[in-house]
C-alpha positions in Angstrom: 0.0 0.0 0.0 1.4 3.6 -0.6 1.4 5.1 2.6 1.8 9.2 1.3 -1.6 8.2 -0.5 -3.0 6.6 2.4 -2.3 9.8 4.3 -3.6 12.2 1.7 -7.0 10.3 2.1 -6.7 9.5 6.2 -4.5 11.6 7.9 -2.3 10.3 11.1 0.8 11.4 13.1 0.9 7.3 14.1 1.7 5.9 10.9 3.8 9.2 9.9 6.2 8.4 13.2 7.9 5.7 11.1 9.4 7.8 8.8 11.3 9.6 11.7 14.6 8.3 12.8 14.9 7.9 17.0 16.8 11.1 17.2 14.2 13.0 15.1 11.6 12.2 17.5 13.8 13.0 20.8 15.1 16.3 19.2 11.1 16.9 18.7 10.4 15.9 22.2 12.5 17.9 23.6 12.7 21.1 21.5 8.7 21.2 21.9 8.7 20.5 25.5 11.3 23.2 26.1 9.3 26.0 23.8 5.6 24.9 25.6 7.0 24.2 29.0 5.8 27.5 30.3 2.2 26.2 29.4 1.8 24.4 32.8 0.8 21.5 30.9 3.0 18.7 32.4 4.0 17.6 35.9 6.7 15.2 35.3 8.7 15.4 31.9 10.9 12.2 31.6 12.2 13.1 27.9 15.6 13.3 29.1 15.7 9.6 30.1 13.6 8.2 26.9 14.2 4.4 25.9 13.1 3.6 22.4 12.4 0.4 21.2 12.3 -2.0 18.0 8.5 -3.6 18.3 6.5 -4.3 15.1 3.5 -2.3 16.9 2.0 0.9 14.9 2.7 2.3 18.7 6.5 2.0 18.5 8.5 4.3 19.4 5.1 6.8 19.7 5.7 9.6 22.1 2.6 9.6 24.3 1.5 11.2 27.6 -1.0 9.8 30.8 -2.9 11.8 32.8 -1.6 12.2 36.1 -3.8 10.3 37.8 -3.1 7.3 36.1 -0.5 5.7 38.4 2.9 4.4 37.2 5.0 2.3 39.2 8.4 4.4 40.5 7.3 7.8 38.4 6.0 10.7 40.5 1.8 10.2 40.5 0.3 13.8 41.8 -3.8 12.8 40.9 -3.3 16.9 40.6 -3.0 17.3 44.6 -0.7 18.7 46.9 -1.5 15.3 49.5 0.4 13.2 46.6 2.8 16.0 45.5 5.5 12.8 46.5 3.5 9.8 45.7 5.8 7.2 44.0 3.3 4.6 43.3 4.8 1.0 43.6 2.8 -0.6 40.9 1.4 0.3 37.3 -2.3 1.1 36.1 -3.2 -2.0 33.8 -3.1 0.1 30.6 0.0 2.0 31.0 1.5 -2.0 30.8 -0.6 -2.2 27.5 0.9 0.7 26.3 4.2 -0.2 27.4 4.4 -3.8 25.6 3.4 -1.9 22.4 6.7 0.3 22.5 4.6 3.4 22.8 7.1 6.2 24.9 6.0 7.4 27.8 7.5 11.1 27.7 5.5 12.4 31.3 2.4 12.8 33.5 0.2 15.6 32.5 -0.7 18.9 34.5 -4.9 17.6 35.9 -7.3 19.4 37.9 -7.2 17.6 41.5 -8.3 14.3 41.8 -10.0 15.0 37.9 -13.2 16.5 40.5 -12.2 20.4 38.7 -13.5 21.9 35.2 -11.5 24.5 34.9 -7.8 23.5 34.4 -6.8 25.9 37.3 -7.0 23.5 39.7 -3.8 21.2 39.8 -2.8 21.8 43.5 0.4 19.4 43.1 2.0 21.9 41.6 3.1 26.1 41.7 1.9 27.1 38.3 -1.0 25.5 38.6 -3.3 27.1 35.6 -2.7 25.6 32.6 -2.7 28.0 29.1 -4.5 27.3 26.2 -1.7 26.8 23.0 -3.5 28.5 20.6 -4.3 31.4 23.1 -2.1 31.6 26.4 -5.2 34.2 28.2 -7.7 31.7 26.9 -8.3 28.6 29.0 -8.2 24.8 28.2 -11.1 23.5 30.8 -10.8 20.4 32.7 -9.7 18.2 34.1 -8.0 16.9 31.3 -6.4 20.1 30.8 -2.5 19.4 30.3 -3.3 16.1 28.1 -5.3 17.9 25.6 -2.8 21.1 25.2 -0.2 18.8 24.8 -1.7 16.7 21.7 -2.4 20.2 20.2 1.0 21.4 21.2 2.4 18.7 19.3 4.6 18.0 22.4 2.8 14.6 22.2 1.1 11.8 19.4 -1.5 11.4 21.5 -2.4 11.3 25.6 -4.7 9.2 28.1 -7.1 10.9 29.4 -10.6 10.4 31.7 -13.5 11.5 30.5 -16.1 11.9 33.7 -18.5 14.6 33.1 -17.3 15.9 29.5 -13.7 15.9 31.1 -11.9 15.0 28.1 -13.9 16.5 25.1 -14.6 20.1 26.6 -10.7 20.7 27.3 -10.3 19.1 23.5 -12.7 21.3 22.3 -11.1 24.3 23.4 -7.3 22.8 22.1 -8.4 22.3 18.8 -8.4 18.8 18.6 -9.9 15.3 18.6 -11.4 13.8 22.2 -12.4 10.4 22.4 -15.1 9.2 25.2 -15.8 5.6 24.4 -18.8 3.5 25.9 -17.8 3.5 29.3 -16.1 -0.1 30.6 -13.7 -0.3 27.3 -11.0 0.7 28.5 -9.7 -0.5 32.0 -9.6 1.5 35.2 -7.2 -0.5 36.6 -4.6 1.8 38.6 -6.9 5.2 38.3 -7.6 7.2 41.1 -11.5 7.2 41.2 -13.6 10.7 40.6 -17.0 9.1 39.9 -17.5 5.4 40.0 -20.5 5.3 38.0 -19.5 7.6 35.0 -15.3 7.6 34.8 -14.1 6.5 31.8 -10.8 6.4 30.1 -10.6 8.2 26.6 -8.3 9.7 24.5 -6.9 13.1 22.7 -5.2 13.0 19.6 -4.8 15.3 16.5 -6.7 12.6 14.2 -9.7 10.2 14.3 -6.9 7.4 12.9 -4.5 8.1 15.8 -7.7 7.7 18.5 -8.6 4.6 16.5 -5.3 3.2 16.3 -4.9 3.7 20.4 -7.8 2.3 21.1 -7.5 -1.2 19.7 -5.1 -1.6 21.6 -6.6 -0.4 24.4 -10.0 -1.8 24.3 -9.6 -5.2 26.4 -11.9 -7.3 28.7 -9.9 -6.6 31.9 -10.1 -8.9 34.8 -8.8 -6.1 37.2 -12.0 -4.2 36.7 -15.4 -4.9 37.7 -16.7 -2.6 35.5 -15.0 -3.5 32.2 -16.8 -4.8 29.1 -16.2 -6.9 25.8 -16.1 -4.2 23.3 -13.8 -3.9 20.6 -13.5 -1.8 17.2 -11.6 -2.5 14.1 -10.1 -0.4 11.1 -11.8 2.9 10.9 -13.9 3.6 7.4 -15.9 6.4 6.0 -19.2 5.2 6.3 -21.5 5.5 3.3 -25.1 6.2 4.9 -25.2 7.6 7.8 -28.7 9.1 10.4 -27.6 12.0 11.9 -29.7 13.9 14.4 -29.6 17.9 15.3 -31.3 19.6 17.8 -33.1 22.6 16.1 -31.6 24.6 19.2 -28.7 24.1 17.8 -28.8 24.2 14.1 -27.3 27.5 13.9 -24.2 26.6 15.4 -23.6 23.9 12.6 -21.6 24.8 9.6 -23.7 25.4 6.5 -20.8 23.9 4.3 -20.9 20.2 6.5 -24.3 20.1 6.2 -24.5 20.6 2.4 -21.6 17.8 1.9 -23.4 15.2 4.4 -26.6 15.6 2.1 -24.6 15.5 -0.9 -23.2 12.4 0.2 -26.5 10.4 0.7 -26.6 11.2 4.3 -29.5 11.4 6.2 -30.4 14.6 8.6 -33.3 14.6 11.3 -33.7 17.7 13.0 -35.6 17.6 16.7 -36.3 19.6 19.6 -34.6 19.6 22.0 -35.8 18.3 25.5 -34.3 21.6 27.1 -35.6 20.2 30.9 -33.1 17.0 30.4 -30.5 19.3 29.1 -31.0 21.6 31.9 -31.0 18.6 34.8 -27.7 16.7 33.3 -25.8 20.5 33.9 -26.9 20.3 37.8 -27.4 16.8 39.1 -24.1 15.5 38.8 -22.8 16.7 42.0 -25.6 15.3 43.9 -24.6 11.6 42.1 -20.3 12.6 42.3 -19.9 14.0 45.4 -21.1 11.3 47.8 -18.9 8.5 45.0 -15.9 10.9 45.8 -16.4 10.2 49.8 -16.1 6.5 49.4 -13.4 6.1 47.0 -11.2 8.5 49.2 -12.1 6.7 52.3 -10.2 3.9 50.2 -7.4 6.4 50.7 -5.3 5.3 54.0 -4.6 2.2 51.7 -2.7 3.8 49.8 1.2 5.0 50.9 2.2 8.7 50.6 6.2 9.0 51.3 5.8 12.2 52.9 3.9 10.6 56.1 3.9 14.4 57.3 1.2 15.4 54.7 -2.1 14.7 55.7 -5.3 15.6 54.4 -6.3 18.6 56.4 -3.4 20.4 54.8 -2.9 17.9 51.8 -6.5 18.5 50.1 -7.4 22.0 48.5 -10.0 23.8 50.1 -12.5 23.3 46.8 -11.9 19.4 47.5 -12.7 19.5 50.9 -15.8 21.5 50.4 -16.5 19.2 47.7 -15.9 16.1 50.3 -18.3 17.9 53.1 -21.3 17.9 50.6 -21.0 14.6 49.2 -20.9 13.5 53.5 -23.7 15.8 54.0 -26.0 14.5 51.0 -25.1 10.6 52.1 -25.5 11.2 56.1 -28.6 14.2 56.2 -30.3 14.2 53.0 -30.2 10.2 51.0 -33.9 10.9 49.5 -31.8 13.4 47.5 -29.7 11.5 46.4 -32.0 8.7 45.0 -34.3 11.4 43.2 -30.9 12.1 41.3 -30.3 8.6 40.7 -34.1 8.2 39.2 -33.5 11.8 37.1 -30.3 10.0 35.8 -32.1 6.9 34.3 -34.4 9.7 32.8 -31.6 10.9 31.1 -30.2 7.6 30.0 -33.7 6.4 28.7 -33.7 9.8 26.4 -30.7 9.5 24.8 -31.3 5.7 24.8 -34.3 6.6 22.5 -32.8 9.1 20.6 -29.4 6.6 19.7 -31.3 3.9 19.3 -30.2 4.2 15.3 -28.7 8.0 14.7 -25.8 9.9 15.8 -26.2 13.1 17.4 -24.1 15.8 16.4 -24.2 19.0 18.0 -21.5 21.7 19.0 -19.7 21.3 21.7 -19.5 24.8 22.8 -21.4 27.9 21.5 -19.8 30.6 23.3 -16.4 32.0 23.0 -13.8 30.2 24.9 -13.2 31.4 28.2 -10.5 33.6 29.2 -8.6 32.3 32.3 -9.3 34.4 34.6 -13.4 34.3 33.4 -15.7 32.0 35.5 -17.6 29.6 33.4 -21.2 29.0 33.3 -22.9 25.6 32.1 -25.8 26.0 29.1 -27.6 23.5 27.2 -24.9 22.6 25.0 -22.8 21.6 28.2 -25.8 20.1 29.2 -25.9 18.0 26.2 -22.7 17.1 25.7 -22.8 15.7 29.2 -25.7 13.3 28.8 -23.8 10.4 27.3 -21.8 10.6 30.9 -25.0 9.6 32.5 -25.9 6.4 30.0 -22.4 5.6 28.8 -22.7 5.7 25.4 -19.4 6.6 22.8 -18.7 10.6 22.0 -16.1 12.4 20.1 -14.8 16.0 19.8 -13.7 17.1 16.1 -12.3 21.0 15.7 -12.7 22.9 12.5 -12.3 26.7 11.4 -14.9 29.3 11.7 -13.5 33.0 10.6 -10.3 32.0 12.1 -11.8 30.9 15.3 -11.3 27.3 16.7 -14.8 26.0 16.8 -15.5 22.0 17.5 -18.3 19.5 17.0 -19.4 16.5 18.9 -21.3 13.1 18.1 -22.9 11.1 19.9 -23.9 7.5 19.3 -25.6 4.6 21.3 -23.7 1.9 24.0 -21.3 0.3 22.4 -21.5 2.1 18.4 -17.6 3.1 18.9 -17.0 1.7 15.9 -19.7 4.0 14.0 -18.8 6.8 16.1 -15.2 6.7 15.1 -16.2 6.1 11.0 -18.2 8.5 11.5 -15.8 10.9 12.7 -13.5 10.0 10.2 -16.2 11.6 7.6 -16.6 15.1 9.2 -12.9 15.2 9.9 -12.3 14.7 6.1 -15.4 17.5 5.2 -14.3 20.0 8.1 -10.1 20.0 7.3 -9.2 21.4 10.4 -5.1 22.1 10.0 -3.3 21.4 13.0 -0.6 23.8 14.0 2.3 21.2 15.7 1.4 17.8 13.3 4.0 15.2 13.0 2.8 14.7 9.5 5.2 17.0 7.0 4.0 19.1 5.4 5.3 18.5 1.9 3.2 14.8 2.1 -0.2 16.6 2.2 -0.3 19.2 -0.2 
């Protein structure tokens, strides 16, 4: 096969890496790191002390970055919080070993709002600098709480990174970055070695430049684990441009969707439903979620005194921000004074799960995945209906994916949203708008010359 066609058609830093020599990749790794450093997107940088390899994996040799609270056995693990500032974990999360017996490098852990319980990317307490700057716009912010992950991919300073997706954790900050977010049905991917936001909804996804690069990460990463009760048997295969597909807007919405996608989906034999909008779901998914996260965060971080700190003198009083610990009080109070509330959110969230159930059933949503301009730093954030949207498939499980595009030289992004288990048809469909929207990312690995 001739691979410069291939990538004129699908575009991916993954099967562009081979072309590099090793010393091409660590000159990259550590020239970018050096120019972005002052981004606040990573904790722990280990390009200095890379070992490449000689596997037969399309991973080989792919410079790659977890989240920080994704524990590695005998590299610094923060989970974004001053309490771990010098955790050393003593064993690996079960998909950091997958990545490692693909030959996939490691280059660091990546700057996370604390515990991945923040939205705002200003909340890594492990750390001084602890706000982390948008690439394309250093005042504008990233979100959270995959904050550093997503700058990184766009920064170039990474292939791709490992995120967790919670409530729109991954695909708001990749919205913001310019670039690709991947939430798969929730179980895929094992949780194995992840410190624990909420139970019910955390999910491990994945930020890259390119729909291949997500698909190419995530066969190997979707796996029936053993270490995790919640894992699933879901798998996906080579991605495709799919030739019919249902698409459904909300007529809230339609506005914010490019005229130009719209008249190439219907040139292409695709099919476009547009519906209201249940604006009272919408509404609910924005402000329930701490009633159902907060009293999850108080029993995983009970499970806490299992876990060794090396600085025995930190404890949580002075460990834990004072937004965690406020965070931590309501989640006690809802579980020990106020349980009936707590149910009524668990009923509302079936609601939720049986409306996008019915809406899935055979269509993909796609909607924006922001409407407003993004946020400067120092802005506080309010949630709409889009937010509320693009959080409903945290609530039922279901695959979503972030794809960026142009708009009057603006970084705008779109989102799809398909049933339990559709990854596959959520990723081929992605694959399609990516091709139609030809968003040009600044930092690609791909060269230039190849895709003229």
């Amino acid at each position: 096969m001739n691979l410069l066609f291939l990538k004129k058609i699908v575009k991916s830093n993954i099967l562009e890496i081979n072309k590099y020599t090793t010393e091409d990749i660590k000159n990259t790794i550590l020239s970018r790191y050096e120019k972005y450093k002052n981004l606040n997107s990573t904790i722990t940088f280990l390009g200095n002390n890379i070992n490449f390899n000689n596997k037969t994996n399309a991973l080989n040799n792919v410079p790659y970055s977890l989240k920080d609270i994704i524990i590695t056995e005998s590299i610094l693990t923060t989970a974004g919080s001053k309490y771990y500032s010098n955790f050393i974990p003593k064993y690996n999360a079960e998909l950091y070993d997958i990545l490692q017996n693909t030959g996939a490098v490691l280059i660091g852990k990546d700057s996370c709002d604390e515990f991945a319980s923040g939205g705002s990317g200003k909340e890594n307490f492990a750390i001084n600098e602890n706000v982390v700057k948008n690439f394309h716009n250093s005042l504008k912010t990233t979100a959270g709480s995959s904050s550093g992950s997503c700058n990184k991919v766009a920064s170039g300073e990474v292939v791709f990174a490992i995120t967790t997706d919670s409530i729109d954790s991954t695909r708001i900050p990749a919205a913001y970055c310019g670039i690709v977010g991947f939430k798969p049905t929730y179980g895929s991917i094992s949780r194995h070695g992840i410190f624990q936001f909420i139970s019910s909804m955390d999910t491990v996804g994945i930020a890259a430049q390119y729909v291949k690069d997500v698909e190419i990460v995530a066969k190997e990463l979707f796996k029936k684990s053993s270490k995790d009760f919640t894992s699933i048997e879901n798998s996906i295969s080579d991605i495709s441009k799919p030739e019919h597909v249902n698409f459904v807007i909300f007529n809230e919405f339609k506005q914010y969707i490019p005229s130009f996608l719209i008249d190439k989906l219907i040139e292409l034999g695709h099919n476009i439903e547009y519906i209201n909008l249940n604006k009272e779901i919408a509404e609910i998914s924005n402000h329930i979620y701490p009633i159902i996260a907060y009293p999850e965060m108080v029993l995983n971080h009970e499970l806490d005194t299992s876990i060794q700190v090396n600085d025995q003198n930190t404890n949580r009083n002075n460990g834990y921000s004072n937004k965690f610990k406020t965070r931590i009080i309501l989640g006690q109070y809802i579980i020990e004074k106020i349980p009936n509330i707590l149910e009524k959110a668990k009923k509302i969230r079936n609601l939720i799960k049986n409306y996008l159930d019915n809406i899935t059933t055979n269509k993909i949503i796609l909607t924006p995945s922001f409407i407003k301009e993004i946020p400067n730093i120092t802005d506080a954030t309010e949630n709409d209906l889009v937010d509320g949207v693009i959080k409903l498939c945290n609530y039922n499980g279901g695959p979503s994916i972030v794809l960026p595009y142009y708009e009057e030289n603006k970084i705008k992004s779109l989102c799809l949203i398909g049933k339990i288990k559709s990854d596959q048809e959520v990723l081929n469909t992605a694959l399609l708008l990516e091709e139609i929207l030809n968003f040009e990312q600044k930092n690609s690995w791909i060269r230039k010359e190849e895709v003229n």
